[in-house]
MDAnalysis code that builds the backbone (N, CA, C; Angstrom):
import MDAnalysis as mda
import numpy as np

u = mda.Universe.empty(675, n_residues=225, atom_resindex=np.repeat(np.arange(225), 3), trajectory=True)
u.add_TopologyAttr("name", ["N", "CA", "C"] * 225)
u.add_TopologyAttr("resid", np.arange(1, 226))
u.add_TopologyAttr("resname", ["UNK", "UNK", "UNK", "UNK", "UNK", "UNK", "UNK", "UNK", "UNK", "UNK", "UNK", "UNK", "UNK", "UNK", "UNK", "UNK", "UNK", "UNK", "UNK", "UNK", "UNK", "UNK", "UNK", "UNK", "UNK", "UNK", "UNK", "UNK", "UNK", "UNK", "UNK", "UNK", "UNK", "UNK", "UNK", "UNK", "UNK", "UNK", "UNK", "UNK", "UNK", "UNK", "UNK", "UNK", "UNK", "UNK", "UNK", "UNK", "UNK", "UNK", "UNK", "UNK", "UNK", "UNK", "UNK", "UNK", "UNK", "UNK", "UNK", "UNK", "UNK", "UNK", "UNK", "UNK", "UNK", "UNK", "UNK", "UNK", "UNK", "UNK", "UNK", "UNK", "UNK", "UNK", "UNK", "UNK", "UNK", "UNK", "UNK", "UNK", "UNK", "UNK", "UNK", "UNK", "UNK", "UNK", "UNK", "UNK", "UNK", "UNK", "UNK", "UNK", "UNK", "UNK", "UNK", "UNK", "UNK", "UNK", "UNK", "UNK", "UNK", "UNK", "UNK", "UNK", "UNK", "UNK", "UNK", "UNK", "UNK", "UNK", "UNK", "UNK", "UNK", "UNK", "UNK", "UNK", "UNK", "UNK", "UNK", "UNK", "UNK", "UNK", "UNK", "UNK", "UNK", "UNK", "UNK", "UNK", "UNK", "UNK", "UNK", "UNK", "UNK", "UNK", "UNK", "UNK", "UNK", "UNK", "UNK", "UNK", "UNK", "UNK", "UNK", "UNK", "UNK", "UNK", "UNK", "UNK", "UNK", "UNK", "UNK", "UNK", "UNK", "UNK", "UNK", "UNK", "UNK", "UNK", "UNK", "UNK", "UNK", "UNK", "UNK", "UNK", "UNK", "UNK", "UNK", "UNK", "UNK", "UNK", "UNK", "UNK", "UNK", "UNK", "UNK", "UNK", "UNK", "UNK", "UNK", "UNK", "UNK", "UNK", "UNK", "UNK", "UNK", "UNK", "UNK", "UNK", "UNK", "UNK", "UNK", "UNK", "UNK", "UNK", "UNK", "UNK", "UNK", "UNK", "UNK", "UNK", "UNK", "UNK", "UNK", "UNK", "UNK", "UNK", "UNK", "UNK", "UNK", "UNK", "UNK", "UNK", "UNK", "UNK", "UNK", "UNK", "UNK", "UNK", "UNK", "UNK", "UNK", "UNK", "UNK", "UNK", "UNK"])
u.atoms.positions = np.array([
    [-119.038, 12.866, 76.241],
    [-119.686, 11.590, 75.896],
    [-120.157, 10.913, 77.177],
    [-121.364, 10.583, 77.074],
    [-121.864, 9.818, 78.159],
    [-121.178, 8.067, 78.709],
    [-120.677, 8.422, 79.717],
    [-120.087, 6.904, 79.617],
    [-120.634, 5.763, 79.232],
    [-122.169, 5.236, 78.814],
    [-122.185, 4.359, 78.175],
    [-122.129, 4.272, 76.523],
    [-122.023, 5.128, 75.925],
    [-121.515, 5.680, 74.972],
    [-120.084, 5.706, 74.710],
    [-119.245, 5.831, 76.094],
    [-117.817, 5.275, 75.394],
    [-117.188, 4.042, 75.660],
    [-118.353, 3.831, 76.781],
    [-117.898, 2.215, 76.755],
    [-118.434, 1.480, 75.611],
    [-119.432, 1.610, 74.888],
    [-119.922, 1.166, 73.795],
    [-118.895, 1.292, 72.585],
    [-118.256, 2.521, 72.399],
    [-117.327, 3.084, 71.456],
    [-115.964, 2.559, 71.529],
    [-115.642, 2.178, 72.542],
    [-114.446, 1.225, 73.308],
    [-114.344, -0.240, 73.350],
    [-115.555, -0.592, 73.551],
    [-116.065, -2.170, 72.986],
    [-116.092, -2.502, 71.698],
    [-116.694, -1.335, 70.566],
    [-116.568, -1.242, 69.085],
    [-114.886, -1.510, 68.763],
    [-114.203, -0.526, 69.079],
    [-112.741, -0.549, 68.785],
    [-111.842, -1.363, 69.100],
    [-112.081, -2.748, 70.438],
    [-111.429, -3.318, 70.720],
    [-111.642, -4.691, 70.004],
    [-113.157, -4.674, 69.614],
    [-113.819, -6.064, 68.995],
    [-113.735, -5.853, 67.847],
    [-112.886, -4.868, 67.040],
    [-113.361, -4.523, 65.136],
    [-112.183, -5.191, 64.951],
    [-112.320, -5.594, 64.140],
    [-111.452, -7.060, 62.983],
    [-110.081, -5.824, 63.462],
    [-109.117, -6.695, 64.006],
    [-107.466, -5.516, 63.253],
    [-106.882, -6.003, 61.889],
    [-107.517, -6.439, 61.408],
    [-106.721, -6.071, 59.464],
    [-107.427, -4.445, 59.327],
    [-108.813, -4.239, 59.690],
    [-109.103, -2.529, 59.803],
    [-108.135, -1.671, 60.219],
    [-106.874, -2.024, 61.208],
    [-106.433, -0.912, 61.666],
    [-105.078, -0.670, 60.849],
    [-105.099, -2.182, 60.063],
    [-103.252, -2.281, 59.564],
    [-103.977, -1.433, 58.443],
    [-105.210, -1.449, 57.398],
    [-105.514, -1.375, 56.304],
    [-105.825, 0.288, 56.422],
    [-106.180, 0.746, 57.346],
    [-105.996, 2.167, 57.410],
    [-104.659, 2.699, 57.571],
    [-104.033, 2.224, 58.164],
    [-102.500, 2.525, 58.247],
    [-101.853, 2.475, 57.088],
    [-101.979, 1.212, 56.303],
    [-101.182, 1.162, 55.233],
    [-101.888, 2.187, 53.953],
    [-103.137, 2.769, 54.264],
    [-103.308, 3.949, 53.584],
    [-103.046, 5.041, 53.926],
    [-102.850, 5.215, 55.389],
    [-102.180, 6.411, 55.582],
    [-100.728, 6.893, 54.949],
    [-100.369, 5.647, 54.859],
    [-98.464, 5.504, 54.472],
    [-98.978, 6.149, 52.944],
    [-99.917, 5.070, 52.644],
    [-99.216, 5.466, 51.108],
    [-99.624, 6.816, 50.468],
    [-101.000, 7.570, 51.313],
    [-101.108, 8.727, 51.361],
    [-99.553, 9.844, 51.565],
    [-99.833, 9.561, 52.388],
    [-98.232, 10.349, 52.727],
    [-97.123, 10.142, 51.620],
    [-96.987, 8.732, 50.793],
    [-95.860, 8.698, 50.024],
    [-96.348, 9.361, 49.179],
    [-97.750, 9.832, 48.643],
    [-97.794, 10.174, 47.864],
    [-97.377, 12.078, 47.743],
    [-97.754, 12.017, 48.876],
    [-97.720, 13.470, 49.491],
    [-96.089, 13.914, 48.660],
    [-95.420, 13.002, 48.952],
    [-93.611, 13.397, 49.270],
    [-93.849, 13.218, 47.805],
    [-94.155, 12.384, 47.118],
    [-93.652, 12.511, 45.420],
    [-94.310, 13.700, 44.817],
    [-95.588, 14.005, 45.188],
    [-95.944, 15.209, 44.647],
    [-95.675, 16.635, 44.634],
    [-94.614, 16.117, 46.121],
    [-93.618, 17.646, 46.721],
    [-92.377, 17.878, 46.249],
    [-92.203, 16.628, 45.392],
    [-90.721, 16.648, 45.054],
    [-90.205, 17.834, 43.772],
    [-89.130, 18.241, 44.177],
    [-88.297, 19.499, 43.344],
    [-86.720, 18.671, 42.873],
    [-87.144, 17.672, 43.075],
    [-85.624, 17.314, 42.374],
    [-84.959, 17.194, 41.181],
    [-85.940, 17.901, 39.885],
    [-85.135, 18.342, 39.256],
    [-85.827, 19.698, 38.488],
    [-86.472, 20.372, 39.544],
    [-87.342, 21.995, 39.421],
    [-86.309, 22.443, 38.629],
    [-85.205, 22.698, 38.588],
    [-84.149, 23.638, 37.531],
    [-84.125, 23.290, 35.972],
    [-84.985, 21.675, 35.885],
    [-84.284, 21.635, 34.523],
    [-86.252, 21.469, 33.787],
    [-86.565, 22.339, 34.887],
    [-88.160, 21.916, 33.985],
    [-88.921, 22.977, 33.249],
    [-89.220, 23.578, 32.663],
    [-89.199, 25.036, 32.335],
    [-90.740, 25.362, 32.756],
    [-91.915, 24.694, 32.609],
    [-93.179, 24.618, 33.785],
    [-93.190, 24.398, 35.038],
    [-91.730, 24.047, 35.991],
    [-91.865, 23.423, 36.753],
    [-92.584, 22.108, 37.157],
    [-92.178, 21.868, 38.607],
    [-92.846, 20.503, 38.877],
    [-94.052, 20.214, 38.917],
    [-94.565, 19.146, 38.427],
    [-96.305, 18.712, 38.952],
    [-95.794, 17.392, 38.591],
    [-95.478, 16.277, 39.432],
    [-95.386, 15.508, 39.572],
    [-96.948, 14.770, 39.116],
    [-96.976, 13.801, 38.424],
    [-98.253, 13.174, 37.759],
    [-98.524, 11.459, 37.564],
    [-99.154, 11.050, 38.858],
    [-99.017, 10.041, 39.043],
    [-100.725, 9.257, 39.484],
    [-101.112, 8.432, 39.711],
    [-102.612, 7.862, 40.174],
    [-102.606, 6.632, 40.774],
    [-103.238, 6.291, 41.129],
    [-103.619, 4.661, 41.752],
    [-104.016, 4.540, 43.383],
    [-103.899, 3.299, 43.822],
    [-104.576, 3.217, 44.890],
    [-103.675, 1.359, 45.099],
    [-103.500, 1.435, 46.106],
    [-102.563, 0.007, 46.602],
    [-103.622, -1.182, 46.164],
    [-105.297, -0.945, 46.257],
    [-105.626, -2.493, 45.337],
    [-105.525, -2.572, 43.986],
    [-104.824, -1.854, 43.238],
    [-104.856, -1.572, 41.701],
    [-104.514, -3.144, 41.531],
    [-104.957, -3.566, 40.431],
    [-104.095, -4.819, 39.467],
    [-103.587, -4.859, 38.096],
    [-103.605, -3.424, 37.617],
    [-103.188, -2.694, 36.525],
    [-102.123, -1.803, 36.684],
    [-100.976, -1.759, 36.541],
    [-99.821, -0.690, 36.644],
    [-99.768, -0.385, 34.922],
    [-100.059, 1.105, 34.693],
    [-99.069, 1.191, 33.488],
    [-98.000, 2.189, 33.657],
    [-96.971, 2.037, 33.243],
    [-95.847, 2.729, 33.288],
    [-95.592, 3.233, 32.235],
    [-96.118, 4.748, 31.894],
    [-95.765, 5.603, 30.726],
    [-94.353, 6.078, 30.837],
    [-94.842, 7.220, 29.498],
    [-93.117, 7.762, 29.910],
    [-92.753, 8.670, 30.414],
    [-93.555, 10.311, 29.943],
    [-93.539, 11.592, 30.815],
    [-94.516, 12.401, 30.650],
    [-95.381, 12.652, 31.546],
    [-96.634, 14.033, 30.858],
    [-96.069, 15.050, 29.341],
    [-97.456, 14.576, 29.191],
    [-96.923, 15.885, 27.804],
    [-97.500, 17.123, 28.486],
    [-97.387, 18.359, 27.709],
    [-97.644, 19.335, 28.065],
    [-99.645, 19.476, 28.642],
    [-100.533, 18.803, 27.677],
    [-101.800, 19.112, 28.256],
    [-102.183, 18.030, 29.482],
    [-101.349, 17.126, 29.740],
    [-101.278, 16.508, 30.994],
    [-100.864, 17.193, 32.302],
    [-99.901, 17.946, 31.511],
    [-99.210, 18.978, 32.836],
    [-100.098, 19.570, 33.358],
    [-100.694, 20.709, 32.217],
    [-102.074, 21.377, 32.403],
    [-103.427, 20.721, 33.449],
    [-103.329, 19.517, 32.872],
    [-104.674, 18.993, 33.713],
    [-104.261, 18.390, 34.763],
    [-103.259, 17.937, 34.982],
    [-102.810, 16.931, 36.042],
    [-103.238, 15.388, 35.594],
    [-103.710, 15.114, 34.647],
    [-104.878, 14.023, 34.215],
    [-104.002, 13.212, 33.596],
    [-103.348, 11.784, 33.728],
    [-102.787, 11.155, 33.140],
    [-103.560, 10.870, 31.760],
    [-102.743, 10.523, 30.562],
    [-103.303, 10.250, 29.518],
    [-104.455, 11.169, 28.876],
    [-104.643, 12.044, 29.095],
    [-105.673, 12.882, 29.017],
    [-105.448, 14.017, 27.957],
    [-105.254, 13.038, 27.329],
    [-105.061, 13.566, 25.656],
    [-105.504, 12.359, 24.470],
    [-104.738, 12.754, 23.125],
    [-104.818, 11.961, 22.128],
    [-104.768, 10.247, 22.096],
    [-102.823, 10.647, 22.477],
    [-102.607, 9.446, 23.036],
    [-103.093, 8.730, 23.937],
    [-103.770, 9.103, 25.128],
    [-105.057, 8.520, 26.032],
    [-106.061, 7.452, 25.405],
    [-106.373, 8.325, 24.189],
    [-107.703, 7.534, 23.569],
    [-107.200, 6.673, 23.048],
    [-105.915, 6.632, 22.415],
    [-105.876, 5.671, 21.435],
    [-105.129, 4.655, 22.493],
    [-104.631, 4.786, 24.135],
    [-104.220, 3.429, 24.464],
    [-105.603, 2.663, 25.201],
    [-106.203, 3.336, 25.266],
    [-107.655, 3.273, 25.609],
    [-108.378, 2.193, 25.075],
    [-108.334, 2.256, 23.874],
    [-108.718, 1.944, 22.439],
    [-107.897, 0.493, 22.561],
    [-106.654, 0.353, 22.552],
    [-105.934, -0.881, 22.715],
    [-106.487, -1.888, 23.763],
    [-106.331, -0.746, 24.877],
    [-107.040, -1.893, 26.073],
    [-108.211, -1.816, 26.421],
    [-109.155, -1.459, 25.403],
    [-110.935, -1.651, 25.230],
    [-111.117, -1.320, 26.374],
    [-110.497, -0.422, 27.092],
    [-111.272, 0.195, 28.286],
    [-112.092, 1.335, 28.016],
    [-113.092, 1.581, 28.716],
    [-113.820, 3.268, 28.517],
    [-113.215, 4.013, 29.977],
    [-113.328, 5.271, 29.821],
    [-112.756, 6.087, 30.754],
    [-112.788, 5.923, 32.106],
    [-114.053, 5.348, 32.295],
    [-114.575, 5.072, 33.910],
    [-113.483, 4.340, 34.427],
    [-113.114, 3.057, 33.767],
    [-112.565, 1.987, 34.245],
    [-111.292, 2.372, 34.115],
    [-110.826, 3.107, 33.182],
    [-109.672, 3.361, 32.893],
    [-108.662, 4.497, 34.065],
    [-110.018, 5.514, 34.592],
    [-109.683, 6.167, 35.891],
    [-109.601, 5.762, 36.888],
    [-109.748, 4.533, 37.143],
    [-110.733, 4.169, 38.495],
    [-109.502, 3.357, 39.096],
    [-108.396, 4.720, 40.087],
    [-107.595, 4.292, 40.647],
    [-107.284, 3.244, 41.488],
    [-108.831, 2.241, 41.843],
    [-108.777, 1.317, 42.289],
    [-108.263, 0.321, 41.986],
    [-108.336, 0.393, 40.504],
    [-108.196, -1.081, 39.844],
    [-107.104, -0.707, 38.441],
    [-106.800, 0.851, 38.648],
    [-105.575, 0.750, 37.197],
    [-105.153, 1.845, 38.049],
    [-103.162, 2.134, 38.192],
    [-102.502, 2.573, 38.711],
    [-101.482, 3.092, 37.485],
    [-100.655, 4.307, 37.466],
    [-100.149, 4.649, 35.892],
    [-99.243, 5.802, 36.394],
    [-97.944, 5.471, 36.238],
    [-96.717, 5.708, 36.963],
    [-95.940, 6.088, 36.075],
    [-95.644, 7.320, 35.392],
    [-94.858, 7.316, 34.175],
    [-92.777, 7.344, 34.692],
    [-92.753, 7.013, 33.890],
    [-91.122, 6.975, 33.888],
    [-90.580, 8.576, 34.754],
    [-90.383, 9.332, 34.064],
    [-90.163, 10.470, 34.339],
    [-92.154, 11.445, 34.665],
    [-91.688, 11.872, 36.239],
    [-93.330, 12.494, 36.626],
    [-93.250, 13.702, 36.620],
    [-93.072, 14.285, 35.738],
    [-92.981, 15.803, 35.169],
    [-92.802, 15.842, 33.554],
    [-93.281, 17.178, 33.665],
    [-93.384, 17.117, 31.871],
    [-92.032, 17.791, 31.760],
    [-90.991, 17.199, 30.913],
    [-89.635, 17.875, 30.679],
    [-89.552, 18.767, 29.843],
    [-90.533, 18.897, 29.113],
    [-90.202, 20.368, 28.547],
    [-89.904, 19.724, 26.628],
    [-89.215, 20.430, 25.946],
    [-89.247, 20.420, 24.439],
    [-87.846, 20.893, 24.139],
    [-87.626, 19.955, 22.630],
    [-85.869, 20.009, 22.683],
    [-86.250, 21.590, 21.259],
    [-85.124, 21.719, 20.647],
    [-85.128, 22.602, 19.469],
    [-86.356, 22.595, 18.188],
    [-86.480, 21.402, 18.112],
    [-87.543, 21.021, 17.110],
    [-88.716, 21.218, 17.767],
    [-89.072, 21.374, 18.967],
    [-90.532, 21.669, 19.214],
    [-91.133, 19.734, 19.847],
    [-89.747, 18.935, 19.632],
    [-90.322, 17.608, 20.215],
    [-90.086, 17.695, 21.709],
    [-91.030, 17.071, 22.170],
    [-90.943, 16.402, 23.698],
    [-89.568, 15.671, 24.237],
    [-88.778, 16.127, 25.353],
    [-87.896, 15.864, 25.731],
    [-87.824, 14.670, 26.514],
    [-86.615, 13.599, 27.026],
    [-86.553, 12.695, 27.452],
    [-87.359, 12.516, 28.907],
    [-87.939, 11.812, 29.336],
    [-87.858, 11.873, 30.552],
    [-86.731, 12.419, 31.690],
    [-86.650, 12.953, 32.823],
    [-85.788, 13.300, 33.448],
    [-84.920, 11.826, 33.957],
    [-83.028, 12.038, 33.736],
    [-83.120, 10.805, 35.085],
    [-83.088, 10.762, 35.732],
    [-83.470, 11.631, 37.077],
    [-83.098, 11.177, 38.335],
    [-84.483, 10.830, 38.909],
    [-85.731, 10.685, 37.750],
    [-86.804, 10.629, 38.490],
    [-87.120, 9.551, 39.253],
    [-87.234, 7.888, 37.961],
    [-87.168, 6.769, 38.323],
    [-86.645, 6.132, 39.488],
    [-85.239, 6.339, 39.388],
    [-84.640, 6.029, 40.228],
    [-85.168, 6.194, 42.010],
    [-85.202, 8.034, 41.810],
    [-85.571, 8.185, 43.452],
    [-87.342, 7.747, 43.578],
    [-88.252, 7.458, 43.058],
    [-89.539, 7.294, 42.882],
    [-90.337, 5.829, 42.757],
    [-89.686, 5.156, 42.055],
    [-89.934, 4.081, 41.330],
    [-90.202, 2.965, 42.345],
    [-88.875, 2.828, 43.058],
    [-89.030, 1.742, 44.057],
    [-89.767, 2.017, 45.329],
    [-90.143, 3.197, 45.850],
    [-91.216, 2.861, 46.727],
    [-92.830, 2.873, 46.408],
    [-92.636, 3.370, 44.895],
    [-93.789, 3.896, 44.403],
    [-94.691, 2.379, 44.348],
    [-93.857, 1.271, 43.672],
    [-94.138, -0.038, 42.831],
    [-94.167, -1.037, 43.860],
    [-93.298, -0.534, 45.271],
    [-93.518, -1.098, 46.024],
    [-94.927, -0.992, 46.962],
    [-95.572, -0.012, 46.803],
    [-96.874, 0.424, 47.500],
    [-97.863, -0.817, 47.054],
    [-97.845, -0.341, 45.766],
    [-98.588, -1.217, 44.944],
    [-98.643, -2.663, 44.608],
    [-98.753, -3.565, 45.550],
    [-98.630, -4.840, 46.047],
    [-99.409, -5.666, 45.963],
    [-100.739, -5.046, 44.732],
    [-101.400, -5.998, 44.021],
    [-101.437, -6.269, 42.972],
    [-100.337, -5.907, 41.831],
    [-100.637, -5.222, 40.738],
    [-99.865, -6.832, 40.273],
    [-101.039, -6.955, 39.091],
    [-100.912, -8.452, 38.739],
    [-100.242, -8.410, 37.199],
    [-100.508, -7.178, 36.568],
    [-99.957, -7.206, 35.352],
    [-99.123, -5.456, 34.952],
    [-97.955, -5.404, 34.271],
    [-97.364, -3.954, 34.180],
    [-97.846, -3.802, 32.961],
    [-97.737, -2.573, 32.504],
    [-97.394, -2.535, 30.738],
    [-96.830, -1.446, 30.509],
    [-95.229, -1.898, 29.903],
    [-94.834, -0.913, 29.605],
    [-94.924, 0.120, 28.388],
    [-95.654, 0.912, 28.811],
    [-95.721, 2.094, 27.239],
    [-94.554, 2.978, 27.091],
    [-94.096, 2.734, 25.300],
    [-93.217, 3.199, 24.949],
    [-91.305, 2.810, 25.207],
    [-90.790, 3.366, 24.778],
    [-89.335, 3.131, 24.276],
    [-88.966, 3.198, 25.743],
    [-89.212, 4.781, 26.456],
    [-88.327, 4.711, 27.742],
    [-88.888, 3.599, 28.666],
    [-90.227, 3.488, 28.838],
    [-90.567, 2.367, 30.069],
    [-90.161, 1.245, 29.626],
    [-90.243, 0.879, 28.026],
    [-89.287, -0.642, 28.131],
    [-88.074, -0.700, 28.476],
    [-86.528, -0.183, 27.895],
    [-85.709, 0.297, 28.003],
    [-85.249, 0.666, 29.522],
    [-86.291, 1.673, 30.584],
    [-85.903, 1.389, 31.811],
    [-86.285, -0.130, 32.557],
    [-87.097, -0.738, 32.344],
    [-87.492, -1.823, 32.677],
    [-87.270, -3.188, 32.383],
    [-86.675, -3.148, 30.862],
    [-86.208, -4.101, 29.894],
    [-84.829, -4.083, 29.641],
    [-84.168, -4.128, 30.514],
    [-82.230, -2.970, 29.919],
    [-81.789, -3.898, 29.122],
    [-81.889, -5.188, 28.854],
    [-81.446, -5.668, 28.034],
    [-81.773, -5.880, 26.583],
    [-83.023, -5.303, 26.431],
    [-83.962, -4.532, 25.574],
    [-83.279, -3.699, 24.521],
    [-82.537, -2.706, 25.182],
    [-81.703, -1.461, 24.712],
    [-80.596, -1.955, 23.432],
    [-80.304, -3.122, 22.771],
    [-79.667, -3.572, 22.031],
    [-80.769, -3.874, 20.792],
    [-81.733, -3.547, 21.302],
    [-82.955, -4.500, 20.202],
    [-83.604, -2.599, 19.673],
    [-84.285, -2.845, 18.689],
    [-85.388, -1.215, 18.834],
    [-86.547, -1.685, 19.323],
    [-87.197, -0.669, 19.833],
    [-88.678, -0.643, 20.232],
    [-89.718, -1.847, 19.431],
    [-89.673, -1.706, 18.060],
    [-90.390, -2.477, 17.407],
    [-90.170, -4.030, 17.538],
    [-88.747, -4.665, 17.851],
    [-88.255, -5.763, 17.610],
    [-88.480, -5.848, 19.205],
    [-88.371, -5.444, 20.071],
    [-88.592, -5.700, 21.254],
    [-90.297, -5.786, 21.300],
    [-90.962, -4.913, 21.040],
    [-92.662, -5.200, 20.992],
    [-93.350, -6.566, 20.621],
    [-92.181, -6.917, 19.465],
    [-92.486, -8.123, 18.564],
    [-92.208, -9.318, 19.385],
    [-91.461, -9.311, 20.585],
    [-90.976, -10.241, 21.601],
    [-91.506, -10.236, 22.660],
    [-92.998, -9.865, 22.548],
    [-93.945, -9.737, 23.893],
    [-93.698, -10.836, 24.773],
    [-94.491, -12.006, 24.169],
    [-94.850, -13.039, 24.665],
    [-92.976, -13.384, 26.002],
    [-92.285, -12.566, 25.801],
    [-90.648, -13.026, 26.722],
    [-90.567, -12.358, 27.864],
    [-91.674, -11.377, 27.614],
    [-91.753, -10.885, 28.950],
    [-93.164, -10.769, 30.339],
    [-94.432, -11.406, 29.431],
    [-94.799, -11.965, 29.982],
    [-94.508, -13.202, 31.240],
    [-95.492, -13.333, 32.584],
    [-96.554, -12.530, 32.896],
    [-96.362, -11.603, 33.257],
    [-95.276, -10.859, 33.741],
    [-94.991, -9.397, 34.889],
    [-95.019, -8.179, 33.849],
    [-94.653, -8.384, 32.304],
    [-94.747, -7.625, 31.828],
    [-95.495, -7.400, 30.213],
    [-95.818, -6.348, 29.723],
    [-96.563, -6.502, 28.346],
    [-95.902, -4.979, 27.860],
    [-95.317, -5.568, 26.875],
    [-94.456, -4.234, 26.385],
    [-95.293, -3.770, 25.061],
    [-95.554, -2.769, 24.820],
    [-96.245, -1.468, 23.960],
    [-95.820, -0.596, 23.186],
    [-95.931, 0.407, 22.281],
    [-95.497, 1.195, 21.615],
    [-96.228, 2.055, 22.136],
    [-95.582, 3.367, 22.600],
    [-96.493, 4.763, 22.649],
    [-97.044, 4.703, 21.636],
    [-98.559, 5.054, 22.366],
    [-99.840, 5.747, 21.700],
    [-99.687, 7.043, 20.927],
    [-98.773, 7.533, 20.616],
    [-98.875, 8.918, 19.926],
    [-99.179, 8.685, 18.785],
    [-99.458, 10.230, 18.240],
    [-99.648, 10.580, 16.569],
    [-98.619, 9.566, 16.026],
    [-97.352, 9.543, 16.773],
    [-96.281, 8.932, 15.340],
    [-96.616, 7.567, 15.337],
    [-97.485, 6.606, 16.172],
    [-97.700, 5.218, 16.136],
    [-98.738, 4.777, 14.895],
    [-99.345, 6.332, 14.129],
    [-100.157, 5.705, 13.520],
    [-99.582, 4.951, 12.377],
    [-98.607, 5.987, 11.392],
    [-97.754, 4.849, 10.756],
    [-97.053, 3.517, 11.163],
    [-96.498, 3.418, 12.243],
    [-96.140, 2.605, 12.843],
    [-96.939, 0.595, 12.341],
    [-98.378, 1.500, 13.050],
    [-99.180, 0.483, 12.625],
    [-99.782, 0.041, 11.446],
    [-99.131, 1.030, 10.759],
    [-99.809, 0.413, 9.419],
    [-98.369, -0.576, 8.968],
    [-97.255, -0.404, 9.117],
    [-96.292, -1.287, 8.477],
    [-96.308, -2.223, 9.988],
    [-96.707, -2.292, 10.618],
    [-96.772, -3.310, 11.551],
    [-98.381, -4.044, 11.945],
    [-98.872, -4.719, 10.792],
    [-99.773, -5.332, 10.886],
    [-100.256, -6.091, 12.337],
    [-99.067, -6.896, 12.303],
    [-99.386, -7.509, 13.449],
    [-99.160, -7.397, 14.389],
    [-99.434, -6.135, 14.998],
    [-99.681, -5.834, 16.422],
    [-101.322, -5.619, 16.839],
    [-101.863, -5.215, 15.694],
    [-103.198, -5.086, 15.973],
    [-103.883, -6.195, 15.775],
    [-103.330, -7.144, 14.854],
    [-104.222, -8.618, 14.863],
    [-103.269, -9.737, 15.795],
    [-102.264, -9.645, 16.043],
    [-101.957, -10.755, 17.403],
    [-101.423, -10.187, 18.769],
    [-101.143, -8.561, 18.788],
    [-100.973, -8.351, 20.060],
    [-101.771, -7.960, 20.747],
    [-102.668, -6.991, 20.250],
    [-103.889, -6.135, 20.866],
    [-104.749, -7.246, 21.180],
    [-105.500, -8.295, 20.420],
    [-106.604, -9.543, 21.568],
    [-105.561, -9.976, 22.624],
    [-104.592, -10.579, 22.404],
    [-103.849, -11.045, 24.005],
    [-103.656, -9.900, 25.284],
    [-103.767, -8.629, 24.515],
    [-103.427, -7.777, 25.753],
    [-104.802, -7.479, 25.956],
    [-105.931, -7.176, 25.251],
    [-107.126, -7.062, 25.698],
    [-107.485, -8.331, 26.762],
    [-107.478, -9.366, 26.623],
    [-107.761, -10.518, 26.905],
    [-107.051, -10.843, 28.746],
    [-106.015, -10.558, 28.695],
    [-105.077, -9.913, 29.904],
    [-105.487, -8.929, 30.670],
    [-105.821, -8.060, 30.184],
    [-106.029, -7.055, 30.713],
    [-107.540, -6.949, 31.707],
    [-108.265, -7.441, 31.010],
    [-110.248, -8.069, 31.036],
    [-109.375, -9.379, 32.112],
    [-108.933, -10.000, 32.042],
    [-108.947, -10.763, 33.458],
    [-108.057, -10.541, 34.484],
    [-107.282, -9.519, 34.363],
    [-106.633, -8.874, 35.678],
    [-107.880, -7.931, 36.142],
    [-108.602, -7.055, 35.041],
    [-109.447, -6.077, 36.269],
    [-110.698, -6.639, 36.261],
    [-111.656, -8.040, 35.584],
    [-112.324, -8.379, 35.571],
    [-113.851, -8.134, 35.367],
    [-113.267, -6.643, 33.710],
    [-114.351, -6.162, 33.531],
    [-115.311, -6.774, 33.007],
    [-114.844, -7.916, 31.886],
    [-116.357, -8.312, 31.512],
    [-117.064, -9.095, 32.609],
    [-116.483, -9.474, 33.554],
    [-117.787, -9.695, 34.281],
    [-118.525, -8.362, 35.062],
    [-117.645, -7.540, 35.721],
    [-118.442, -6.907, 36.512],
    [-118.776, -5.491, 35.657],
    [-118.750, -5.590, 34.654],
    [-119.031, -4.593, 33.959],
    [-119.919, -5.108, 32.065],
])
């Protein structure tokens, strides 16, 4: 390099704003954390696909959702939600896919980050526990913009709600408004929610506009979209 060329390049670097240098740094970190969760084998013995840890976001997210565990065609794709149940939480929070991927602004952390595999009946097994635990707190801690959670399903309330665990899923759903603002508790999106909703009227006429409504002013699609 010609020395006025690095004195120029040296003058650039000493005069550039330093929130640039913390803000690359603090993406390097969380690069790297992500690195370590996606390397993790801590519970490879009890997974019968093994690990693929399945996780997304980006530290300006203002959307966390906290599912519960990849199903099997998640495993496959690596693609959170990227199935049935996808569309239909989709559908709840009137997002279209773009917005709904767009690790910038929605982050989606399931309980257990591996698909556990299937009990005797051919159903989907619990989340693992030792996942949360070792994962959770630096994971949520990265994510230091995130203005609203939502927990989907029995295990993310239940890990998140422990006092929850005396109530069922439904009677706890029905008690949104108690855990608001930090949290908005949900019923998994699966096939089995469709009955669900039919004897539970009112989740689709008083919970779904407040969480749409929430949701549209944490990521601020109707305006910029």
């Amino acid at each position: 390099m010609h020395a006025a060329g690095f004195v120029d390049s040296e003058m650039a670097r000493v005069n550039s704003p330093p929130f640039f240098d913390g803000a690359a740094a603090a993406s390097e970190g969380f690069d790297r954390l992500l690195a370590d969760v996606r390397a993790c084998t801590l519970c490879a013995s009890h997974l019968p696909l093994g690990p693929r840890p399945v996780l997304r976001g980006r530290p300006s997210a203002r959307l966390l959702i906290i599912s519960q565990a990849p199903g099997a065609r998640v495993h496959e794709t690596g693609i959170s939600f990227n199935d049935r149940s996808g569309d239909r939480l989709r559908e709840w929070l009137a997002l279209d896919r773009e917005i709904f991927y767009d690790e910038s602004r929605v982050a989606i952390v399931p309980v257990g980050l591996c698909y556990p595999g299937r009990d005797t009946r051919g159903a989907d097994l619990p989340p693992r526990r030792e996942c949360a635990p070792r994962w959770h707190p630096p994971v949520r801690a990265a994510f230091s913009a995130i203005e609203l959670t939502l927990l989907v399903g029995s295990h993310a309330i239940y890990y998140y709600l422990p006092g929850s665990r005396r109530r069922s899923m439904t009677e706890t759903v029905a008690r949104w408004r108690e855990f608001l603002p930090e949290y908005f508790a949900l019923p998994h999106p699966s096939w089995h929610t469709i009955r669900w909703l039919r004897d539970n009227a009112w989740f689709e006429n008083e919970v779904l506009p407040e969480l749409r409504s929430r949701v549209d002013r944490v990521l601020g699609t109707t305006c910029a979209d």
